[in-house]
Phi, psi and omega in degrees: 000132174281187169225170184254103155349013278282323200287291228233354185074350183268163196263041199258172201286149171338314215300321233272352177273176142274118178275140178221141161321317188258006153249158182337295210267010200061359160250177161270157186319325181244164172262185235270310214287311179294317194305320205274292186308306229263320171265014170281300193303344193275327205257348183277319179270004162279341168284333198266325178297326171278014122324262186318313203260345162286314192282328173277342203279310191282344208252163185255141184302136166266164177261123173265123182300123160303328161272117203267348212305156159249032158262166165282151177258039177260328168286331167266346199270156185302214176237297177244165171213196195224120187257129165305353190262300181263002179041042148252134146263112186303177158247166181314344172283346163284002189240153157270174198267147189219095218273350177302333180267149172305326161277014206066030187210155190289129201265038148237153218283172167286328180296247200353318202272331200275319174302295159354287182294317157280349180234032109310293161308319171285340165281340171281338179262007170283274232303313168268355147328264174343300180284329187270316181309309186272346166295307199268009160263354146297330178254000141292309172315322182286316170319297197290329150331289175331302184288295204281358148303294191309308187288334184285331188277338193275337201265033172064032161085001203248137184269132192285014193254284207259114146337084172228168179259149188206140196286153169326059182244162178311149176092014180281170178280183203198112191248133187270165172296155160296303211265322231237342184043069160243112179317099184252349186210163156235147175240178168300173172264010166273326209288343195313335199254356163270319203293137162319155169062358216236348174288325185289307172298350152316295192275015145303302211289339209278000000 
């Protein structure tokens, strides 16, 4: 038996419904064609609406200029102004524009921001002197760590004054080049206080 369409109004055969339970006849009300159309459209605007509201959640707020004027702003902005770094007053051509501030304008002259700026900069190339300057002195002190660790494994532990073995600790004695201060041999820490020379370089090292 057919049935009628509620949707679209046409009269067509059972095949052409979707069955549902909870009506008389067990079919549904709109047929295939319309029920197929009515859930394209329903799930395209639920994509587009979680779209628009994922797109408002991420985007970043802009900054809007407090002065809104359809005037030019040779009409509302000042003549002269007064720089906040150094308290003179300039004219507006010393300053830079700033659209946020109230006159539109920066409330220090360009000389204060150029000053400013150079010694903003030279504390940033201080700072990194200093960090490159504690890098190769860190990375001499490891050298020399290093070196006098090698020298201790070539002589077996053995002090090159009495060849007695004696333990590893920071701080050994050390005997250096005259001209070149390079560390060639190690002693004990007894012989350190007989061998020439080695007390004054104790109290270098201290």
């Amino acid at each position: 038996m057919d049935k009628r369409c509620t949707k679209c109004g046409e009269t067509k055969t059972p095949g052409e419904f979707f069955t549902d339970r909870h009506t008389r006849d067990g079919l549904h009300t709109h047929c295939r064609t319309c029920r197929t159309a009515a859930r394209r459209a329903y799930y395209q605007g639920m994509a587009e609406r979680r779209l628009a509201e994922r797109k408002a959640r991420t985007a970043k707020p802009k900054l809007k200029p407090r002065w809104r004027s359809s005037q030019e702003p040779e009409a509302w902005r000042p003549k002269t102004k007064r720089c906040s770094k150094c308290n003179t007053m300039k004219s507006a051509d010393d300053f830079h524009q700033d659209n946020n501030a109230g006159d539109g304008l920066n409330p220090r002259c360009r000389a204060c921001v150029s000053t400013a700026g150079k010694l903003h900069r030279q504390e940033i190339r201080k700072r990194r002197e200093a960090v490159r300057e504690a890098r190769v002195e860190a990375d001499r002190l490891e050298a020399r760590r290093q070196h006098v660790v090698d020298l201790y494994l070539a002589q077996h532990g053995k002090c090159v004054w009495c060849l007695k073995h004696f333990p590893y600790v920071e701080g050994l004695g050390m005997l250096q080049g005259g001209c070149t201060g390079k560390i060639w041999a190690l002693i004990c820490p007894a012989c350190e206080r007989d061998v020439p020379g080695t007390n004054k370089m104790r109290q270098n090292r201290e």
